[in-house]
N, C-alpha and C positions, 0 to 999 in steps of 0.2 A: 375512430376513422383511420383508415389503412391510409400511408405518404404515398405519393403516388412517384414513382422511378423513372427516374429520366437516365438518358445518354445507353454505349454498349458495355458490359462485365468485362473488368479488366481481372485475370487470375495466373497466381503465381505460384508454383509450388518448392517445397525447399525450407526444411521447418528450420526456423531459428537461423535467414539467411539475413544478413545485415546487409540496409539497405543502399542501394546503389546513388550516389550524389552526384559524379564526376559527370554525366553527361546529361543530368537534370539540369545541375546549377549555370551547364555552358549553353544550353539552348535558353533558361528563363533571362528574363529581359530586366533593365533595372526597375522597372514598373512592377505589378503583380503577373507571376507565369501564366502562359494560357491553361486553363482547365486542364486540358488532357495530360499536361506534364503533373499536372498535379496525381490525375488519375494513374498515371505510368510507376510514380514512384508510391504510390501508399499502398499498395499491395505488399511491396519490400517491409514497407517501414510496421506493417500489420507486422505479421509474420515475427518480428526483433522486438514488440510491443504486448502484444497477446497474451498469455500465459500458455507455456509451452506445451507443445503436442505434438510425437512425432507426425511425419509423413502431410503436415499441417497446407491445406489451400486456401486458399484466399480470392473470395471476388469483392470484386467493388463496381458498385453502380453510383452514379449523383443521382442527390436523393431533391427534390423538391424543396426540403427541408434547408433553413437556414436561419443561423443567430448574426446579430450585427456583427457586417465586416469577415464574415465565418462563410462557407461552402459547406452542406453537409454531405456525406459518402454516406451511403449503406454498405455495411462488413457483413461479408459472411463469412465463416471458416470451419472446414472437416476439418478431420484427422484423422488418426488412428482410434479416438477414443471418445466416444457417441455423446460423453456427458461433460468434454471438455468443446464442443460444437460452440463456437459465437455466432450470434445477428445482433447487429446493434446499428447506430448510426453516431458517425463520428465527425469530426467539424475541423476542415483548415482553413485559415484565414484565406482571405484575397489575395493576400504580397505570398502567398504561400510560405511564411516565416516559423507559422506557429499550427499545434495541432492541438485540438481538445475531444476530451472522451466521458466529458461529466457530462451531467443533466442541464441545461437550460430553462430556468424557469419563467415564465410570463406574469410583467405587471400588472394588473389587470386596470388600474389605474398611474398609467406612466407621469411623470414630469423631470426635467434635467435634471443632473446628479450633480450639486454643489457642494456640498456639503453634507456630515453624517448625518444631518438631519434628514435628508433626502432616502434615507435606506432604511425608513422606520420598519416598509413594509416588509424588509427580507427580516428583520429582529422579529417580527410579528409571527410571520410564517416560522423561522427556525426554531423562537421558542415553542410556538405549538406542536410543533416533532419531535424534540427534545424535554417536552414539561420542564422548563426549567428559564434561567435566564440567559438574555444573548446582546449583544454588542456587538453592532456592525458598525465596521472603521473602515474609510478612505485612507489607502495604503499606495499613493503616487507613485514611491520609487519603485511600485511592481507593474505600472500602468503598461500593458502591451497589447499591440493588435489593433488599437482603437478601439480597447475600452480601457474601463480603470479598475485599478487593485481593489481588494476589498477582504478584508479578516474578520471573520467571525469568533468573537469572543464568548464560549460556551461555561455557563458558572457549571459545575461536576460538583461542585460538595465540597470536593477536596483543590480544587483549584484550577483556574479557566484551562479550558482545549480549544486547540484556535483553528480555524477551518479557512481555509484560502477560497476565494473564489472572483469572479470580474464581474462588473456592470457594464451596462451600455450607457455609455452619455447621456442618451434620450430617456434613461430609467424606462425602456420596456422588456429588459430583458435581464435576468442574473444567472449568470454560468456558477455553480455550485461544485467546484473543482479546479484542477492546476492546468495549466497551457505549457505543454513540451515545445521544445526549439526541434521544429520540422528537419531542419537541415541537420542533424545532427542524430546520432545510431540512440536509440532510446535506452540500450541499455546500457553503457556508457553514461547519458546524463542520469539513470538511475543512481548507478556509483557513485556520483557527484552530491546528491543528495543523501547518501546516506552515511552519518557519523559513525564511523571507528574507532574512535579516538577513546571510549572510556573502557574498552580491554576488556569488555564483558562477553567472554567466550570460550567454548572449549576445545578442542585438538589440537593441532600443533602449531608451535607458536610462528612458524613458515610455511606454515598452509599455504596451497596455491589455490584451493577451493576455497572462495568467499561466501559463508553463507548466512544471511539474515533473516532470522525467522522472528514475526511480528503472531503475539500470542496472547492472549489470556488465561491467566490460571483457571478459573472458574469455570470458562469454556468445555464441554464435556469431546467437542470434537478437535479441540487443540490439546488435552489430554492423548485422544486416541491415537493421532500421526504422532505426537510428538514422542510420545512410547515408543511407536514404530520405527522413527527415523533414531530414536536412543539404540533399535535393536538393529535399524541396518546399518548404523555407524559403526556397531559391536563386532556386527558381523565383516566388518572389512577394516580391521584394525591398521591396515597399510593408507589409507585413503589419506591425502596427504590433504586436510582441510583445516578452517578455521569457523565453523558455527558460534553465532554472535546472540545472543537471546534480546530480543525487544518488544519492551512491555507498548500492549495495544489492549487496553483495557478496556471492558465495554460495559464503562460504569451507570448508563442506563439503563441498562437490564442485571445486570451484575450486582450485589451488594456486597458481597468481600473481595471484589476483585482488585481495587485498587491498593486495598489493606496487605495485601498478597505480594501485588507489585511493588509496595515501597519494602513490605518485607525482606523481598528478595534482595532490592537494591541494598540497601543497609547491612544486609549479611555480607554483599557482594565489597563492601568497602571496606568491613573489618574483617572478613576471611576470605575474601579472593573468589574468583570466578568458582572454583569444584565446591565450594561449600554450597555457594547459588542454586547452582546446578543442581545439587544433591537436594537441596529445600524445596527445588521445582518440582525433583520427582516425589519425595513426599506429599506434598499437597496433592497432586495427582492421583496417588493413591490412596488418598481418604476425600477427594472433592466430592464426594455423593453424599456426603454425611455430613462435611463440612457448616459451620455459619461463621457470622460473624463475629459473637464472642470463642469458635471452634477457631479460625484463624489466628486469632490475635493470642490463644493459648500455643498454637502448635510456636506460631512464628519468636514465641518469647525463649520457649524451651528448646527450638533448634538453636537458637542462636545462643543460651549458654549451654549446650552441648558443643555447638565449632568454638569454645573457647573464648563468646564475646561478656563481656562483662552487660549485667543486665541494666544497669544505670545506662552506660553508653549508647546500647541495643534500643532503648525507651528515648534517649537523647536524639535519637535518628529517626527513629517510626514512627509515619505520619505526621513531620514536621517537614518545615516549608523546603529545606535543600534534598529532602527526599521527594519526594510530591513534584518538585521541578522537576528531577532527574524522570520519571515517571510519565509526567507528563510531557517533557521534549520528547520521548521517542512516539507518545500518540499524535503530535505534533508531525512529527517525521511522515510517520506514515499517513499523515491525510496529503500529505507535500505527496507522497508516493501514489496515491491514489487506491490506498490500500483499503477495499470494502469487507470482506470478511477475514476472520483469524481460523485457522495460522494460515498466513501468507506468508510466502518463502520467496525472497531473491537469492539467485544463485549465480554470481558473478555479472550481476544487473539483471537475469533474466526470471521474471514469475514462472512462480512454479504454483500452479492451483491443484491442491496433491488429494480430487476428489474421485479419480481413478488409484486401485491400489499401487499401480506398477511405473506411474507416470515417474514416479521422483528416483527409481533407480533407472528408467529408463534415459532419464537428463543424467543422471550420475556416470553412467556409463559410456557419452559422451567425450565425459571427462578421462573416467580412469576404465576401459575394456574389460578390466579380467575383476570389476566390481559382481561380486555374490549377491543372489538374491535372499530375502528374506520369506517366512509363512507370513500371512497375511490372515487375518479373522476379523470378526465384525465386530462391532462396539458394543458395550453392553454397560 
C-alpha cells in the first residue's frame, strides 16, 4: 500500500552543503517548531547526511507516515549518478531535537514497556533474521525523543554484536537504529562517533584526509573498491590522508570472515598497521579459494613471516581481547548506521562507492590536481 503525501516539496540544491541552524533554531519556539521549519531545514541536513553525490537535490514532502512522538518526510534525491538516486522516508521528532532514518517496526500485539521482559517480541523477531540468539536490553541512559533505549545483544559464535535501537512506551512500535541530534551538521556527529584511537591506518601520519573504511575480508565487493582505492591511493602518492581500516564482518553469511578480522587485528598489534595492510591484500587475493581451515593456514604463516612468534600469534587468535577489538568496530558501525560493506566515511561524509568515479570525484573536493585511475569490472 503506497503512503499517501501530504503538504508542498521543499528542494535544495548544493551537494555536501551543511545545514543551515542559525535562522531555524531563532524562529522555533521552546515548545516543538512548527512543521515547515522542520521542512525548511531537512533538505540541508539530507544533502550533509546521504551518501554523497555530486550536483546532489533534494525534495521533501511530509509523509502520512509516522512513529511515536516522530513526523515522517519522504526524501528524494538526484544527482549526478542514476544508481546513487535515494526515496526513502525519514522521521524527526516533534520538539524537532532528534532525526531517524532506520526502519520502524510494528508490535502486532503491543503492551507498556517496563521492563526486559516486555521486549520478548523484538528477541523473537531479531532472532528469526539473525538464526541465532538475541537479548534485548532496556538501555535508560540512551532514552530520547520519548521513547526508551534499547541494545540488541546478538550471539555471532564468536562473541555478542550489539544493535542500538528505541521503543515506544506503549510497545507498539520498535525503531531498529540510531536517532542523530537534528540540530547538529551530521557529519561532524559522525566524527564523534567514530574511534581513532587504536592507529589502525595507513598514510601519513598528519593526514588531513580522514578516512574510515568499514569492510569485510570475505566480502568479494569490498575486495573489488578496496583494490581500487589501494590503486587510486598509489596513483596520488601526494594525497595528504590517513585511511583507517574497520573490521564490519558479516558473520552471518561469512564463515571466515571473522577468523580474518581477528587475524588482522593481532598481526596489527605485533607488527603494526603495514603488516595489516599487507595481510588484507593477501587475503584478497586468494578470497575465491579461500575456507576456513584456508584462513587460519594463510593467517598463521603471514604472521611468522612479519616476524611474530607463532606461540604469541595463536595467544591472540580468536581469543576474547581479539574478538572485542573486532567486534567494537561492528558495534561502531551499527552506531553509524552502516548497512552494507565497504562503507567509507570521509571526514564524516558517506561515500557509497557504487558508481566507479564517485570516490575520486569527493577526493577531488579535497585535493584538485587528484589523478584518476582505470576502472574494470569485478570478476
Amino acid at each position: 500500500m503506497k503512503t499517501r503525501i501530504l503538504g508542498i516539496a521543499l528542494t535544495v540544491i548544493a551537494a555536501g552543503a551543511a545545514p543551515s541552524t542559525g535562522a531555524a533554531r531563532q524562529a522555533a519556539k521552546p515548545t516543538a517548531p512548527a512543521a515547515s521549519g522542520v521542512e525548511a531545514r531537512l533538505p540541508g541536513y539530507m544533502n550533509s547526511f546521504l551518501p554523497w553525490d555530486p550536483a546532489s537535490k533534494v525534495t521533501i514532502e511530509k509523509s502520512a507516515d509516522r512513529a511515536p512522538g516522530f513526523q515522517g518526510y519522504k526524501v528524494k534525491r538526484t544527482g549526478k549518478y542514476p544508481k546513487l538516486n535515494v526515496e526513502q522516508t525519514v522521521y524527526v521528532s516533534d520538539d524537532g531535537k532528534w532525526f531517524f532514518d532506520g526502519d520502524p517496526i510494528a508490535n502486532p500485539n503491543p503492551k507498556p514497556i517496563r521492563t526486559d521482559a516486555d521486549l520478548a517480541w523484538i528477541e523473537a523477531r531479531s532472532a528469526q533474521l539473525y538464526r541465532t540468539r538475541v537479548k534485548a536490553t532496556l538501555t535508560p541512559e540512551r532514552d530520547a525523543g520519548g521513547l526508551k533505549g534499547v541494545v540488541l545483544s546478538i550471539d555471532s559464535g564468536f562473541g555478542a554484536m550489539h544493535v542500538p535501537g528505541y521503543v515506544a512506551p506503549d510497545g507498539t512500535k520498535y525503531l531498529n537504529g540510531t536517532l542523530y541530534d537534528f540540530q547538529m551538521d551530521p557529519r561532524e556527529e559522525r566524527k564523534k562517533r567514530i574511534d581513532l584511537s587504536q592507529g589502525r591506518f595507513e598514510g601519513k601520519p598528519n593526514g588531513s584526509i580522514v578516512m574510515a573504511e568499514y569492510a569485510d575480508m570475505q566480502c568479494p565487493y569490498c575486495r573489488y573498491r578496496g583494490t581500487q582505492m589501494d590503486l587510486l591511493l598509489e596513483a596520488n602518492p601526494n594525497l595528504s590522508y590517513k585511511r583507517y581500516y574497520k573490521f564490519f564482518v558479516l558473520w552471518f553469511t561469512h564463515e571466515w570472515s571473522t577468523r580474518a578480522a581477528s587475524a588482522a587485528d593481532c598481526i596489527f598489534r605485533f607488527a603494526k598497521a603495514p603488516a595489516m595492510f599487507q595481510f588484507k591484500k593477501q587475503v584478497y587475493a586468494q578470497q575465491a579459494v579461500l575456507t576456513v581451515a584456508g584462513i587460519d593456514e594463510l593467517a598463521v604463516t603471514f604472521a611468522e613471516s612479519a616476524g611474530i612468534p607463532r606461540a604469541d600469534f595463536l595467544n591472540c587468535y580468536l581469543r576474547d581481547e581479539s574478538l572485542a577489538d573486532v567486534f567494537k568496530d561492528v558495534d561502531e558501525g551499527q552506531r553509524l548506521g552502516v548497512k552494507s560493506t565497504p562503507t567509507y566515511f570521509i571526514d564524516g561524509t558517506e561515500i557509497n562507492w557504487i558508481e566507479d568515479k564517485v570516490m575520486e570525484d569527493f577526493l577531488r573536493t579535497k585535493d584538485p590536481s587528484l589523478k584518476s585511475i582505470e576502472y574494470t569490472q569485478p570478476h
